[in-house]
C-alpha positions in Angstrom: 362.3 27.2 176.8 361.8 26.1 180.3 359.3 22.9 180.6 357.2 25.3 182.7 356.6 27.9 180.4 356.6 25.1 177.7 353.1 23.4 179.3 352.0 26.7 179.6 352.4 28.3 176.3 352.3 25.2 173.7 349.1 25.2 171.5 347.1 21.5 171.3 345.6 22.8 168.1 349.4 22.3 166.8 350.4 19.4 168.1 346.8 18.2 166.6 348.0 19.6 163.2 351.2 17.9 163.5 349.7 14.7 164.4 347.7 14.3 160.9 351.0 15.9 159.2 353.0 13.0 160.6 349.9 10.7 159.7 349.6 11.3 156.2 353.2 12.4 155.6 352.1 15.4 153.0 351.0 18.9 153.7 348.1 18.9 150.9 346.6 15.6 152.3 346.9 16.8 156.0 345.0 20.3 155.0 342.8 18.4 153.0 341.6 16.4 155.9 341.8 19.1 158.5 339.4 21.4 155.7 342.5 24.2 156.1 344.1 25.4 153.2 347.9 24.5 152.6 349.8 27.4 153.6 347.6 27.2 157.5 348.9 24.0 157.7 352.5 24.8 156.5 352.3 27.9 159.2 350.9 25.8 162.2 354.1 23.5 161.2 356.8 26.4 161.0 355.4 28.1 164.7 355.3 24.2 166.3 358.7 24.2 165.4 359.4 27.5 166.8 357.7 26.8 170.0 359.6 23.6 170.4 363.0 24.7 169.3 363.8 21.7 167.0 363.3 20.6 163.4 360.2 18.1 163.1 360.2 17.4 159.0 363.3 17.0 157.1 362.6 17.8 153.8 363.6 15.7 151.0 362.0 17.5 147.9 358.4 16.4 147.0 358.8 13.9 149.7 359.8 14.4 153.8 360.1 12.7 157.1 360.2 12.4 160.2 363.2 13.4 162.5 364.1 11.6 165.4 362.6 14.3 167.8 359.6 14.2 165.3 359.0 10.9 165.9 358.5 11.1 169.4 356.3 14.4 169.4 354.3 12.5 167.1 353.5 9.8 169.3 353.5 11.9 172.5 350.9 14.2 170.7 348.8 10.8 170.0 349.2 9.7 173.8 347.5 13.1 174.3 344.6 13.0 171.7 343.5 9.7 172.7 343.4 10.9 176.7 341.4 14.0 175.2 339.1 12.7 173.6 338.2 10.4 176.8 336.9 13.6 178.2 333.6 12.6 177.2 333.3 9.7 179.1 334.1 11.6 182.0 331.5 13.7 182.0 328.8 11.3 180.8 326.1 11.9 183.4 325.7 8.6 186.0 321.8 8.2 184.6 319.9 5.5 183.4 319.7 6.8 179.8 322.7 6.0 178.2 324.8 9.2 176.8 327.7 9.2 175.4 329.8 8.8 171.8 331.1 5.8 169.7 333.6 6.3 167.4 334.2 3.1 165.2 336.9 2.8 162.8 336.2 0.6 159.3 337.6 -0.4 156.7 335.7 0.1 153.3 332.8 -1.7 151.8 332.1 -4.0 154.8 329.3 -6.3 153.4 327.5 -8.2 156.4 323.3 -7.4 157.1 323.6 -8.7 161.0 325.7 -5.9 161.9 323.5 -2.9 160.0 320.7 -4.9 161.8 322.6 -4.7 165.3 322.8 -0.8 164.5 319.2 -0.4 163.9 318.6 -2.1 167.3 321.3 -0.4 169.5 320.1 2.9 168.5 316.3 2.1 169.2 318.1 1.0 172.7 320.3 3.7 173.2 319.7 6.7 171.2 321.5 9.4 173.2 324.4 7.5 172.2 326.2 9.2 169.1 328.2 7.1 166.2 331.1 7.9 164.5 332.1 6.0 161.5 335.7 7.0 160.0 336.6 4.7 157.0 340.5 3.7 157.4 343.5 1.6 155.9 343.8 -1.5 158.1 347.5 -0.4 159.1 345.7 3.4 160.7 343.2 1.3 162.5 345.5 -0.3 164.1 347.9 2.7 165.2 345.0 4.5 166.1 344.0 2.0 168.8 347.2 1.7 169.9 346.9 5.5 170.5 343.4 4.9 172.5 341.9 7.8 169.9 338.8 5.5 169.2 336.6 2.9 170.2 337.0 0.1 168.3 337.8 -1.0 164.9 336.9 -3.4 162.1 340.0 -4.2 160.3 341.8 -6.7 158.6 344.5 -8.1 161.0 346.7 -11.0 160.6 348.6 -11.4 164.2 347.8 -10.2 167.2 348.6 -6.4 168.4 350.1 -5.5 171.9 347.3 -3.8 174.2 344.8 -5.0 171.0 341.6 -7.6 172.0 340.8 -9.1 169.0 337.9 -11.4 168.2 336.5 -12.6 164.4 333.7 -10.4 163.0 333.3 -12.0 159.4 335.2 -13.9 157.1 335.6 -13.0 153.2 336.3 -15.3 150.7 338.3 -13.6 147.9 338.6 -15.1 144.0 339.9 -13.6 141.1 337.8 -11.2 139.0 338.3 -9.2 135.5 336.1 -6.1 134.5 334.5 -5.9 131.1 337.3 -4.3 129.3 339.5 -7.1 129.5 340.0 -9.8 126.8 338.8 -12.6 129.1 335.7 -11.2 130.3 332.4 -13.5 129.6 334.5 -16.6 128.5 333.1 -19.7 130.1 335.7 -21.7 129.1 339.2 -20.2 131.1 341.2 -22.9 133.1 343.2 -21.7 135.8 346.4 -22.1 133.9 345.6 -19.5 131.7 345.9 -16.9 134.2 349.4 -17.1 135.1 350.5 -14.9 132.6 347.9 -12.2 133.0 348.9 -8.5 134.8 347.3 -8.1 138.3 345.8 -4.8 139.6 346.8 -5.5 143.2 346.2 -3.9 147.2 349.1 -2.2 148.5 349.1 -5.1 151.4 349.0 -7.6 149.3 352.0 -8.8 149.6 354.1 -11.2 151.5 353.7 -10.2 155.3 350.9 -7.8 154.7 347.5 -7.9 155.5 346.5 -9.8 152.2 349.6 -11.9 151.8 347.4 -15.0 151.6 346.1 -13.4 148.3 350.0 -13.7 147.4 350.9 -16.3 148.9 348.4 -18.3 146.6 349.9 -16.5 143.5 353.2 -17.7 144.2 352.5 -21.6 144.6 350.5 -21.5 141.6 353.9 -19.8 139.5 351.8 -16.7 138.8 354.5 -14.8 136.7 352.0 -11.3 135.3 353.2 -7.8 136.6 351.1 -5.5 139.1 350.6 -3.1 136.8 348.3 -0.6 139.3 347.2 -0.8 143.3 346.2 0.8 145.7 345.3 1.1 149.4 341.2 1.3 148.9 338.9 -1.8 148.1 336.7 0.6 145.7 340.1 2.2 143.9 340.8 -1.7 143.1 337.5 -2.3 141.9 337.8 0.8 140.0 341.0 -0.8 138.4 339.6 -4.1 137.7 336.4 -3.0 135.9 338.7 -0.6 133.6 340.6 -3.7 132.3 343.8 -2.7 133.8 344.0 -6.1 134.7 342.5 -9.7 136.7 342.3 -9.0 140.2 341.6 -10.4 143.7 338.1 -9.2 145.0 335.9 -9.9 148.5 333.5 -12.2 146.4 330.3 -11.2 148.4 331.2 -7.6 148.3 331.4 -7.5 144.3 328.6 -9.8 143.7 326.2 -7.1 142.3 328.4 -5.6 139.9 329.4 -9.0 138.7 325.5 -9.4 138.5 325.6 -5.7 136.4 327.9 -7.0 134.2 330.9 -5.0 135.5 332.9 -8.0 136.4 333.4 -11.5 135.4 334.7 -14.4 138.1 337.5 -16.3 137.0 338.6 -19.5 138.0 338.8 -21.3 140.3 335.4 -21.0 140.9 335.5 -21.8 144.6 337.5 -18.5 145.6 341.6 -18.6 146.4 341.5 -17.6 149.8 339.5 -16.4 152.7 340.2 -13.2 154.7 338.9 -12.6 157.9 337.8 -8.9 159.3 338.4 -8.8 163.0 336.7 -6.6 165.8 339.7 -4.7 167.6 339.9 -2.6 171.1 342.4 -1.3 173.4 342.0 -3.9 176.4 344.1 -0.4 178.2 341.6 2.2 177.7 339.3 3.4 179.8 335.8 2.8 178.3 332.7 5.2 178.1 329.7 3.5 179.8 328.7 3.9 176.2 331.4 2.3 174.6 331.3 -0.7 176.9 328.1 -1.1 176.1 328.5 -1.1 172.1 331.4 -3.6 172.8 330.0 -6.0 174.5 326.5 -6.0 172.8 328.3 -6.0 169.5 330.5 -8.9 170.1 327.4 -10.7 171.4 326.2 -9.9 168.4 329.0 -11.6 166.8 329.0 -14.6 168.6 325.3 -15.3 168.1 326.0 -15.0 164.5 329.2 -16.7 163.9 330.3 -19.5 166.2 333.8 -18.7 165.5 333.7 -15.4 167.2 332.9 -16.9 170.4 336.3 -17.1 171.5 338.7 -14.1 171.5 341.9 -14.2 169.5 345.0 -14.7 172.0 345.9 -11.7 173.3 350.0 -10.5 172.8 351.7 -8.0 175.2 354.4 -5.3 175.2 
């Protein structure tokens, strides 16, 4: 098809489709996410396809990729969400009341009472300006920046990102926990040396290189030698794990205080924590910012800085 006819004729709604297809890799997770059913997705798939001419999935069974041409509509069709949806700030009228849209990307169970008071107070300031709050895996925070299709993001981040400003929001100290169906739960008298042997219930990043490799990193000098016998992606699916006595695991120690508190989880030694984790404000330094946006940045990071001295200074920046 001629490129003409192409620009002319190719739905956005299925390059949009596409784009969460290529995100999550599965038809039933993509529909479940778009609210379609499974065969609207599969259909929207089969007539991108037949717009475009080529193959975009190779199907290997239960499982499928990417092709090499579907790889680079993929990121095209990103390029072109994250320009969409800078429409908005476009049109944001040049008054003195503030109007416009947020949309902030977390990670779950973010613990920290400055930043839900900073919320309170920027919307008594500014509340024409509308926040969204999508809860992500570190790694789709990232990419999604990268693809300018949100504001800013709250994510765990261990080296800089090209095109990504980063500065520290808060820092978690992790420690070793076990829930109340395991055999060491409520003994004061574990040493450290009897958890080598015990079975971890692990993050999928926790591992060497990953956004938690300090967490392994520490399990490795010590000559940890138990299997991970379950993970996952999710903070609360972990927790989940932990408390079901799958086995010990490596918790944000703030974040779990109150169901140790409940009785849901024990601490294990060493008391002081293994290692801490920081959670860092991200941004594209390349995308052009809403008056509203620029304004939640740079209030927030003030916020920051007022609250921890560390966030002061921004984390150097890397480029393409």
């Amino acid at each position: 098809m001629p490129d003409r006819l192409l620009n002319d004729r190719l739905d956005w709604n299925l390059l949009r489709t596409f784009r969460v297809i290529g995100q999550e890799l599965s038809i039933s997770r993509a529909a479940a996410r778009l609210h379609l059913t499974q065969p609207a997705v599969s259909q929207a798939l089969k007539r991108l396809e037949e717009q475009l001419g080529r193959q975009l999935i190779a199907r290997r069974g239960p499982r499928f990729a990417l092709t090499e041409v579907g790889e680079q509509i993929f990121h095209l069709a990103g390029e072109i969400y994250g320009q969409m949806s800078q429409i908005g700030g476009v049109l944001e009228e040049p008054a003195d009341e503030v109007i416009g849209k947020v949309r902030l990307l977390m990670i779950s169970r973010i613990f920290c009472d400055w930043f839900d008071g900073f919320l309170a107070d920027f919307h008594r300031q500014h509340p024409r300006v509308d926040l969204e709050i999508d809860v992500m895996r570190s790694s789709d925070i990232v990419s999604a920046l990268q693809e300018k299709t949100a504001t800013l993001g709250l994510s765990l981040n261990r080296r800089p990102q090209p095109r990504l400003q980063q500065r520290l929001f808060l820092r978690q100290r992790y420690a070793f926990f076990c829930g109340k169906h395991h055999g060491l739960f409520g003994k004061h008298d574990v040493a450290e040396g009897d958890l080598q042997r015990e079975n971890f219930v692990s993050f999928t990043s926790d591992q060497i290189g990953g956004m938690l490799s300090p967490l392994t990193i520490f399990r490795d000098q010590q000559g940890f030698s138990g299997r991970i016998v379950a993970s996952s992606p999710s903070l609360e699916e972990v927790r989940r794990l932990v408390i079901a006595g799958f086995g010990i695991g490596c918790l944000p120690a703030h974040v779990v205080a109150a169901d140790a508190k409940a009785g849901l989880l024990w601490q294990l030694p060493p008391h002081e924590g293994i290692a801490d984790v920081d959670i860092h404000l991200l941004w594209n330094r390349e995308q052009r910012m809403s008056r509203a946006e620029s304004l939640f940045i740079d209030a927030l990071q003030e916020r920051a800085a007022n609250e921890n001295p560390d966030c002061a200074h921004p984390a150097p920046a890397t480029t393409d």
